[in-house]
N, C-alpha and C positions, 0 to 999 in steps of 0.2 A: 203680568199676573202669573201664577205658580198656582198649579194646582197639583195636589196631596192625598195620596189613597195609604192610609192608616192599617196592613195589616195586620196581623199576630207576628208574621213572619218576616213581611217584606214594607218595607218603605220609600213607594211609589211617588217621583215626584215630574212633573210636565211642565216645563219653561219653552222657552222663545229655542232656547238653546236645543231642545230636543228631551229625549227619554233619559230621567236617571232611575234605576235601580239600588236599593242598600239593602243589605241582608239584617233585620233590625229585630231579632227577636225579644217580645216583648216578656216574655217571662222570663227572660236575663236580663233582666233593667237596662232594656234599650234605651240608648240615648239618641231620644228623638230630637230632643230642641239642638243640640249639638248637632243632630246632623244636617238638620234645617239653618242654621245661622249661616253658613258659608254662602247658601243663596240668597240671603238678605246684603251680603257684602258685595254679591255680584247686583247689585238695585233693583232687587226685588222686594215690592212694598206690599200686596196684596196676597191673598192666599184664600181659594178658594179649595177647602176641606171634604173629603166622605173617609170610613173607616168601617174596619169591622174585627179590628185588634179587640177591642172592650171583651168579647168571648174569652181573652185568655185566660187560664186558670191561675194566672197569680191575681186578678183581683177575686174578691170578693162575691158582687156579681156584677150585668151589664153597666150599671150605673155608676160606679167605683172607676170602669174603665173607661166609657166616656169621658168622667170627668179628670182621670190622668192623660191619656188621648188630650183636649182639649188644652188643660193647662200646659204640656209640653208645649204642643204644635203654638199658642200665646205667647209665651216666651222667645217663641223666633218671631212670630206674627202676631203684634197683638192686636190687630184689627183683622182677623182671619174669619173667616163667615162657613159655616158648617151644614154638609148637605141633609137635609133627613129623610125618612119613609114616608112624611107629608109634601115630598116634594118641594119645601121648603128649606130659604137659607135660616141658621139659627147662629147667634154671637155666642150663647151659652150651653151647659153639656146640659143636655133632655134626653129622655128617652128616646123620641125620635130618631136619634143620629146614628143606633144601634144598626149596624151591618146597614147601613144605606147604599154602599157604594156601587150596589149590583143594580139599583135602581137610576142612579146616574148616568148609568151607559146604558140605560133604557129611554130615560127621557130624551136623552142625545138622541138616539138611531130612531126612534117611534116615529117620527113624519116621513122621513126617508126612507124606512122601512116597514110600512106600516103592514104588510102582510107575513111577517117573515116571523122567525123562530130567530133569539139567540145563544147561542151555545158560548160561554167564554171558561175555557179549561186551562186553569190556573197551576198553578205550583202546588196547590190545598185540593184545592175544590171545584166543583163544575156547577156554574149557573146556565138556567136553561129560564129562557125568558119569552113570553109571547109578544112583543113588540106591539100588536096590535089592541091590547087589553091594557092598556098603561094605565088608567083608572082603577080596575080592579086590585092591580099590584102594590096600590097606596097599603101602609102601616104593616104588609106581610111581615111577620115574623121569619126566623129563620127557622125555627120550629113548625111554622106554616106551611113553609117553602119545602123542609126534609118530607111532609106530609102529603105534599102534592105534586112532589118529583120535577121540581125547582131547583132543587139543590141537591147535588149528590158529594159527596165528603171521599171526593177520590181525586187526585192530582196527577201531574206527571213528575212532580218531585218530591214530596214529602210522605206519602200514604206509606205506612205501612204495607208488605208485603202480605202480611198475616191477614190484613183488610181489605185483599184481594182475592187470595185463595184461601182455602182449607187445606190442600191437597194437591199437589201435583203426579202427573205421570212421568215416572222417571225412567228413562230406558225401559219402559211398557210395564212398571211395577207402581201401582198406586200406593205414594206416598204422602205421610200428612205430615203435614209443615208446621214447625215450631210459632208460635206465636211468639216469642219474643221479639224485641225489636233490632233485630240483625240486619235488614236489608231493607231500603225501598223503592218505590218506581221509579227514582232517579237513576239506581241503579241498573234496571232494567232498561229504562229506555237509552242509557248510558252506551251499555254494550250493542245495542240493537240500533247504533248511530239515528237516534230517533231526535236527542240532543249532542249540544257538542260539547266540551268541557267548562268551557265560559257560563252556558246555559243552566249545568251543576252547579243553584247560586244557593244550595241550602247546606248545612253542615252534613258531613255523612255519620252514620247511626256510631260509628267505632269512632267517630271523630280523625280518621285516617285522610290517606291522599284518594283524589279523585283521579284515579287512574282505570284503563279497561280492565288489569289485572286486580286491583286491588276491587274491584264491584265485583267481578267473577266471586271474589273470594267471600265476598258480603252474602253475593244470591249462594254458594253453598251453605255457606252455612244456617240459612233457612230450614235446611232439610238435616241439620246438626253434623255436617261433614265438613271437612276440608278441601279446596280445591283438584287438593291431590287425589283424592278418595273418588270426584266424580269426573272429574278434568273440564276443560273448558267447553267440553258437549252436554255436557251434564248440566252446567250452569245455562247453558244457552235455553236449553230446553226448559229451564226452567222461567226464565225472560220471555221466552215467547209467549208461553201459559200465562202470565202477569199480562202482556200486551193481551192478550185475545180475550180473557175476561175482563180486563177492563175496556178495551175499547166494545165490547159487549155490552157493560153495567150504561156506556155514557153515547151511544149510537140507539140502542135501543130504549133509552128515557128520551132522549132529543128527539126519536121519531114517534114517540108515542104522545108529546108533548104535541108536535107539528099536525098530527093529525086530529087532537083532541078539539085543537083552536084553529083547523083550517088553516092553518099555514103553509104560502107558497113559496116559502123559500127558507133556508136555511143561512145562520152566517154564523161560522166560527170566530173568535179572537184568544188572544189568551198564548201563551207558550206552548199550548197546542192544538195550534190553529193550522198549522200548517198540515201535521197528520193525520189530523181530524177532518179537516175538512175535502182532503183525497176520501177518507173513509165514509163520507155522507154524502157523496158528491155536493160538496154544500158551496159557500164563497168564502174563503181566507178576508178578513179584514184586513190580515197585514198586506195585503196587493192594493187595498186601495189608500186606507189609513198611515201606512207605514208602518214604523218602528213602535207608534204610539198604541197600536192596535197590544200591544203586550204590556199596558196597562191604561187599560181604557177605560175602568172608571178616574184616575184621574185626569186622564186627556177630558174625559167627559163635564166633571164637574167645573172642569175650568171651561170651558166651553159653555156651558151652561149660566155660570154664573157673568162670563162676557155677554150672553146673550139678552139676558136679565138686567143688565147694568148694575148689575148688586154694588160695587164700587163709587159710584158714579153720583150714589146720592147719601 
């Protein structure tokens, strides 16, 4: 069985074989069933689904995307079974199936972790999950979730710069930062060996190379300069400012979460899971989970539905 986490951005998929990642943005007419058929050639017959691509803005609205979502992932798999926010499998696109995937690596970890906080800090986004509330978590919107500090809309690859700071301090001169989209936290955490170049799996904002020099040159221009104009201490400084507000916005929602529901432990996943969870003294998933912990709702869903015997009958 193969299990399938449906980004906006990324195209998460979990076999026998191990973790694949595809860079699959969906509002450039990703081609998802094309990039799913090569594992039905490898004898893969089953497919167990979650997604939360349906958000992008080239549909419509969520329901448009589900059921593009669905009919793709069909085409490779046409007996593929679909996770929802009812905690149920679905064959057809429902409302339901909207951003479920956060809730699949909650059912998974909920018995084994039943006291604990999830933090999974993605390439997009940061879900922060109570593990122990798994009932209340049914049908949450992501609307819900931004409203009750479940979701925070900050990554370690794709966030805008501008949706980090206002302002940074530049050589001890407060400056404000152009909103346009010049630079993002991949850049930052790029130069600040936080990732490693392989890790940079998303397009950069100039569409350039993914080099140290060339992110230098992205995070200047934030502040409407040239590399030349602040040199490569300038840009540093301006990297480290991106890491300490954001590891700020996604440390203190995770502990304010932990404390709200009682929670005695914290577990990171996610791409970063590693820095993050030095920063909360919390537990890296990837030391126990593996490679899988760096997309764990589909590790999850697949797991989920082996446990269910969804297939089976």
């Amino acid at each position: 069985m193969i299990g399938i986490d449906v980004g906006g951005a990324n195209l998460k998929v979990v076999n026998d074989e191990g973790v694949h990642i595809h860079y699959c943005p969906l509002w450039e007419k990703a081609p998802i069933a094309d990039t799913l058929k090569p594992y039905v050639k490898q004898g893969e017959t089953s497919a167990a689904v979650v997604m939360s691509g349906e958000l992008a803005d080239c549909f419509e609205n969520k329901l448009q995307g589900i059921s593009f979502i669905v009919g793709e992932v069909q085409k490779a798999f046409p007996g593929a079974r679909f996770y929802g926010m009812d905690a149920q499998f679905h064959e057809r696109p429902v409302p339901q199936l909207a951003a479920a995937n956060w809730l699949a690596s909650a059912d998974y970890l909920r018995e084994r972790y039943a006291g604990a906080i999830l933090l999974d800090l993605g390439s997009t986004t940061a879900d922060i999950i109570p593990l122990g509330h798994f009932g209340s978590l049914h049908e949450l919107t992501d609307l819900n979730r931004l409203q009750k500090g479940f979701l925070l809309y900050t990554g370690m690859l794709r966030t805008n710069i501008a949706a980090i700071l206002q302002s940074v301090d530049l050589f001890g001169i407060p400056t404000p930062i152009s909103s346009e989209y010049f630079a993002t936290s991949a850049d930052a955490h790029f130069v600040l060996g936080h990732i490693t170049p392989d890790e940079y799996a998303c397009d950069t904002p100039d569409h350039k190379e993914k080099t140290r020099n060339a992110s230098l040159r992205r995070l200047a221009r934030v502040v409407c300069a040239d590399l030349e104009e602040i040199g490569e201490e300038g840009a540093l400084q301006i990297a480290h400012q991106v890491y300490e507000r954001q590891k700020a916005m996604v440390c203190n929602a995770a502990r304010a979460c932990a404390m709200a529901y009682g929670a005695q432990e914290i577990l990171v996943a996610g791409i970063g899971a590693r820095l993050f969870a030095r920063e909360l003294g919390a537990q890296d998933l990837n030391r126990e989970l593996g490679p899988v912990a760096d997309a764990l709702p589909a590790f999850a869903v697949r797991e989920i539905a082996l446990r269910n015997r969804e297939f089976s009958h």
